[in-house]
N, C-alpha and C positions, 0 to 999 in steps of 0.2 A: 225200275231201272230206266227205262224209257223217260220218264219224267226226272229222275234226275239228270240224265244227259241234255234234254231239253232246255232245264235250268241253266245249266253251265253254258251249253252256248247260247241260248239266249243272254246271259248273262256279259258274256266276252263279247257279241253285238252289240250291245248297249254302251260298252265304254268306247264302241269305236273301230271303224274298219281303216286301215289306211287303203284310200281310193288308190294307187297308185300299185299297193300287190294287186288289186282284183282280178289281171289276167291270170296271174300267181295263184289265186283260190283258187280261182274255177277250174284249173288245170289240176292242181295239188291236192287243196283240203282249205277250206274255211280255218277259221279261228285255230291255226297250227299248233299252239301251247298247250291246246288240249289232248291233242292226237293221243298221247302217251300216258295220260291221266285214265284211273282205274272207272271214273265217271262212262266212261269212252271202250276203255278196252274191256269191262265188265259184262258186255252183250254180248261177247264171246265168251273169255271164260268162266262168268258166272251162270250162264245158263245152261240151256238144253245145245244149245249151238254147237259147242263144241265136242258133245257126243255126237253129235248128226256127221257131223265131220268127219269123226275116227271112224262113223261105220261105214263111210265113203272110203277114206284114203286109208285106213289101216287102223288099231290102237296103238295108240304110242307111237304111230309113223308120220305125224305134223309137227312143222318146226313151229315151238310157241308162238303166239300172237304176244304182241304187247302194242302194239298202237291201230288206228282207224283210222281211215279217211274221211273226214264230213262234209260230207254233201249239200251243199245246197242250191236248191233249183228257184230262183227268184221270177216274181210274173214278168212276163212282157207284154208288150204293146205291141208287139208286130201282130196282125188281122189282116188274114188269114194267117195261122204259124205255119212255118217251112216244116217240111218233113226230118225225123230223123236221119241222122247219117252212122252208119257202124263202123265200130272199130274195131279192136284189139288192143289191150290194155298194154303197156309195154313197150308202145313204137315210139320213138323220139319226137317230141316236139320244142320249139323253142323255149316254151315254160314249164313244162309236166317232170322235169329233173329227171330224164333217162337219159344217160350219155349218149350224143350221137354215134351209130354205128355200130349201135347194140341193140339187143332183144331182151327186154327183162322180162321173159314170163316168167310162170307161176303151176300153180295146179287148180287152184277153185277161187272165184271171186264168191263172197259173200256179204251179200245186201240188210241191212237191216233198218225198216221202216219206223223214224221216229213220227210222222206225218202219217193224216190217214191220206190215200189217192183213191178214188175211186169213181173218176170222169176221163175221159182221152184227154191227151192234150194239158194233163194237168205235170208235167216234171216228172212222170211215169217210167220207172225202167223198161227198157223199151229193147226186146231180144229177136232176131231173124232163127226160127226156132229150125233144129236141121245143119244148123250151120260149121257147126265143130265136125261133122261129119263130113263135108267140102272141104274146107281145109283142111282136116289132114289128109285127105285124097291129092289135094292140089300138092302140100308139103312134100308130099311124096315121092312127086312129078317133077317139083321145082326146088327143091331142097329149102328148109325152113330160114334158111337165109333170104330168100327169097322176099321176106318178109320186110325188109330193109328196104325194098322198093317203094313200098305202101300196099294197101290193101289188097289182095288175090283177085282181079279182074274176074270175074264171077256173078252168073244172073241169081242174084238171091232170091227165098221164098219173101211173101210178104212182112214185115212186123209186127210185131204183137207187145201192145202196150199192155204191162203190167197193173193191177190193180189191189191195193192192198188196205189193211189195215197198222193205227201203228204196232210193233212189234212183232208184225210177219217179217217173214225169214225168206233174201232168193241165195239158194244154193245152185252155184252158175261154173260152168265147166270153162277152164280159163279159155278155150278157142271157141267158144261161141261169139257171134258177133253180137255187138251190144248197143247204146246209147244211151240218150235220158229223150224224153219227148219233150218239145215244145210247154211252156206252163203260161198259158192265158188264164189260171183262175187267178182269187183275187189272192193266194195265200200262197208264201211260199212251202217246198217238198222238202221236208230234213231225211236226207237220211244218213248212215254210216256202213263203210265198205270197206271189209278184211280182205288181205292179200292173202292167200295161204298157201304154202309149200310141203309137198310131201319130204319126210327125210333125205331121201335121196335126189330129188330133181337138180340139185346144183352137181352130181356127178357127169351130168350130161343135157345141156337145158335142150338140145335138138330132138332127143329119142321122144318126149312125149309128146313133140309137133306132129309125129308120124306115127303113133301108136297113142290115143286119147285116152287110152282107159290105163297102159301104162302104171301109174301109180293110185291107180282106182280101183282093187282089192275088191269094194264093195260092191262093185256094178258087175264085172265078169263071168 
C-alpha cells in the first residue's frame, strides 16, 4: 500500500505543481485530488490502523476516515536549519482553511510514514513529548478558547524528532504539541496524516481540551 500511494503521488508531481498554491500545499496537503482516493485513505482503513484506533477511542466510536493529508517535507538549503516550532492542529491561519475565530480540533492525529527518516534534521515528525498534559492544565485555567490567542505561553520540554521506517504508524493525541523538523537531506519526507474524531467530540469540542483522555476509552 505504501508503494502504491507513492506511485500516485509521485505520479500527480510529475504532471505538475502550480507554484502559486505552494503556500496552499504546505499549509493543506500536496497533490489535493488525491486526498480522497482509496490509494490515499486505504492506510487507514485497509490495515491495522484503524483497529489500533478503536482500541484507543472506543469500537465503533470513530467517525469514518475517507481522506489524508499528504505531506511533504522538500530539502532545504538553509545551513544551519532553524529549530522546530510547535503547534496545534486547528488554529487559523491565512492558508491552512480553518475559519478564523475558530478551533477545529479533533481527538488523534495519525501519521503514516511513506519515506524512510532515520537522521535529525531530515523532515522528521517532530513532538514536545508531556505536552497534552500542559495544555489541558493550562485550558483549564484559561478556558480552551484561549486557544484563539495562539499558542499557551508555556516553558516546554525539549523535542524529540521522530525516526521511522516507511509504513510505521504515529499515533498522536490531538493536544500534544507538534512540527515537522527542518530537512537538510538530499530526499524529500512523504508522509500521510489522518484527522480523527471520536463519535461524540462535535457534541462539545471544549470538554476534551480539559479532560484529554475524554474520548480515549482505551488509555483510562
Amino acid at each position: 500500500m505504501v508503494e502504491r500511494a507513492m506511485r500516485r503521488i509521485n505520479h500527480s508531481i510529475g504532471n505538475g505543481m502550480n507554484v502559486d498554491e505552494m503556500t496552499k500545499f504546505r499549509a493543506q496537503s500536496y497533490c489535493p485530488e488525491l486526498m480522497g482516493e482509496a490509494s490515499i485513505s486505504d492506510l487507514y482503513n485497509r490495515t491495522p490502523v484503524r483497529n489500533m484506533v478503536e482500541s484507543l477511542l472506543g469500537e465503533n466510536q470513530v467517525r469514518p476516515v475517507h481522506d489524508g493529508q499528504i505531506a511533504i517535507r522538500f530539502p532545504s538549503l538553509q545551513d544551519p536549519p532553524g529549530a522546530p516550532s510547535p503547534h496545534l492542529d486547528g488554529m487559523y491561519s491565512p492558508h491552512n482553511g480553518v475559519p478564523e475565530g475558530t478551533i477545529s480540533n479533533f481527538s488523534m492525529l495519525v501519521g503514516v510514514l511513506l519515506s524512510p527518516v532515520r537522521v535529525p534534521n531530515a523532515g522528521n515528525f517532530t513532538v514536545w513529548p508531556g505536552t497534552h498534559r500542559l495544555y489541558e492544565q493550562y485550558f483549564r485555567e484559561h478556558g480552551p478558547e484561549s486557544l484563539l490567542n495562539g499558542m499557551p505561553p508555556l516553558e516546554l520540554p525539549q523535542p524529540l524528532q521522530t525516526t521511522g521506517e516507511p509504513g510505521d504508524v504515529f499515533l498522536v493525541h490531538y493536544q500534544l504539541a507538534h512540527s515537522v523538523a527542518p530537512n537538510v537531506s538530499p530526499f524529500p519526507r512523504y508522509a500521510i496524516f489522518f484527522r480523527i474524531s471520536h463519535i461524540e467530540h462535535g457534541l462539545d469540542w471544549r470538554a476534551p481540551m480539559t479532560d484529554i483522555w475524554l474520548h480515549w476509552p482505551g488509555v483510562k
